[in-house]
TORMAR-66502 format. One record per residue (C-alpha): residue in three letters; x, y, z. Coordinates in steps of 0.5 Angstrom, whole numbers, padded with zeros to 4 digits, always signed. Layout:
# residues N
ALAXYZ
...
END
This chain:
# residues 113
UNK-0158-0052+0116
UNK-0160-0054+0109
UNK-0154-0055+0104
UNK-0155-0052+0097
UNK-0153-0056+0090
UNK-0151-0051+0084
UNK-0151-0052+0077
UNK-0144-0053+0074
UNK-0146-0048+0067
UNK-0143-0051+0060
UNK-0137-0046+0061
UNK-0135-0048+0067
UNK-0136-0055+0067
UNK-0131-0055+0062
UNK-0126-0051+0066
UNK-0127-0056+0071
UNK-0126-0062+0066
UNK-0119-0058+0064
UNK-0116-0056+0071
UNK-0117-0064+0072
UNK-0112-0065+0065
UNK-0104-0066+0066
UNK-0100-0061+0065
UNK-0094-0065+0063
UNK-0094-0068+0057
UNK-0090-0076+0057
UNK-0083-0077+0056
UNK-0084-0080+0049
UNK-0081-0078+0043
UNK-0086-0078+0038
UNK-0083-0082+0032
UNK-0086-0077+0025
UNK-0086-0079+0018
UNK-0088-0076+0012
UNK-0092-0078+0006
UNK-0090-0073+0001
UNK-0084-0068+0000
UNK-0087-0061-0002
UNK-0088-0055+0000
UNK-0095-0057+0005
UNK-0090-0062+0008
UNK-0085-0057+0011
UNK-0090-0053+0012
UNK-0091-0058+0017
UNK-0084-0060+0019
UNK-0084-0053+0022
UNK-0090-0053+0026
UNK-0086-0060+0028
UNK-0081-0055+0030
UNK-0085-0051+0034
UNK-0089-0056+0037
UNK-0088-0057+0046
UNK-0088-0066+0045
UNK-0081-0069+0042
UNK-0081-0072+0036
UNK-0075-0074+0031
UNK-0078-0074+0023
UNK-0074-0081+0022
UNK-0078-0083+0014
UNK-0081-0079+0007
UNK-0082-0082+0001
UNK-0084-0078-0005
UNK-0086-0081-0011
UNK-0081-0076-0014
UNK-0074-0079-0010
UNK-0071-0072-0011
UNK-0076-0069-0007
UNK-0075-0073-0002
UNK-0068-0073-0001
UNK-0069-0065-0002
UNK-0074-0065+0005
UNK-0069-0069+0007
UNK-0063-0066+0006
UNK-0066-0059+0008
UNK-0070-0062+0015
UNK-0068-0068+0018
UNK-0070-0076+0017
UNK-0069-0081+0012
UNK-0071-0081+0004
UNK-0075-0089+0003
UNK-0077-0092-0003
UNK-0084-0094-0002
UNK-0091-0091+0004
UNK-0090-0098+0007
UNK-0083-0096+0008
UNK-0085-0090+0013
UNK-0091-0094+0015
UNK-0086-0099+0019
UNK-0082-0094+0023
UNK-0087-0088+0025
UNK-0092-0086+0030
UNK-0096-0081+0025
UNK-0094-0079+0018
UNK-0096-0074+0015
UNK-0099-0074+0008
UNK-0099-0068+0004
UNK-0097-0072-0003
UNK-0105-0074-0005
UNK-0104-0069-0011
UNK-0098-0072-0014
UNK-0102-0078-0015
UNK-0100-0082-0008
UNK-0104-0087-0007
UNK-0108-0088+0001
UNK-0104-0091+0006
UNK-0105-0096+0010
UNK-0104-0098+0017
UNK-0101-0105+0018
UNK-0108-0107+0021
UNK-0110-0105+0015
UNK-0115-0099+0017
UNK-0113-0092+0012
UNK-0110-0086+0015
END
C-alpha cells in the first residue's frame, strides 16, 4: 500500500488553523478607558456594549471636563483630569479626541498608542 500526502490549499489551511482556536474567551474583564468624550467615543461605547468579552468603561478625560462628564453620565466610568489619569487604570483606551487637539498618548513604558 503506497500512503498518499495531499496538499492543504490556502482555504483549507486556514479552516484547519481556526478549528484549532479556543472558543471560549477567558474570564477576564477588560478594563476600558477612553481618551475623548464625543460622539465617535459613544460611537465606540455601544460597540463595547455589543461586544462578547466583558469589559467595565472605568476613566474619560476630555479636554472639555463637561463632556467628559456628559459621556460619563450617559454610559458609565469616571470623568478624570488628565490622558495619564486614564492610562493608570485601563487595559485599552480608546482615542477619539485628536481633533479637539489631545495630544499622543503614551504608555508607562513609553511607547505611544
Amino acid at each position: 500500500m503506497v500512503a498518499s500526502v495531499v496538499e492543504l490549499g490556502p482555504a483549507a489551511r486556514a479552516a484547519a488553523t481556526l478549528a484549532a482556536v479556543p472558543t471560549t474567551l477567558p474570564d477576564v474583564t477588560v478594563r476600558v478607558g477612553f481618551l475623548g468624550g464625543g460622539f465617535i467615543a459613544r460611537y465606540h461605547a455601544m460597540q463595547l456594549r455589543l461586544a462578547a468579552a466583558p469589559n467595565e468603561l472605568v476613566a474619560v478625560h476630555d479636554p472639555d471636563p463637561g463632556r467628559a462628564a456628559a459621556f460619563c453620565a450617559a454610559e458609565d466610568g469616571e470623568p478624570v483630569d488628565d490622558v495619564a489619569a486614564v492610562i493608570e487604570r485601563v487595559d485599552a483606551a480608546y482615542r477619539s479626541a485628536a481633533a479637539a487637539g489631545m495630544p499622543t498618548p503614551v504608555t508607562p513604558a513609553g511607547s505611544a498608542i
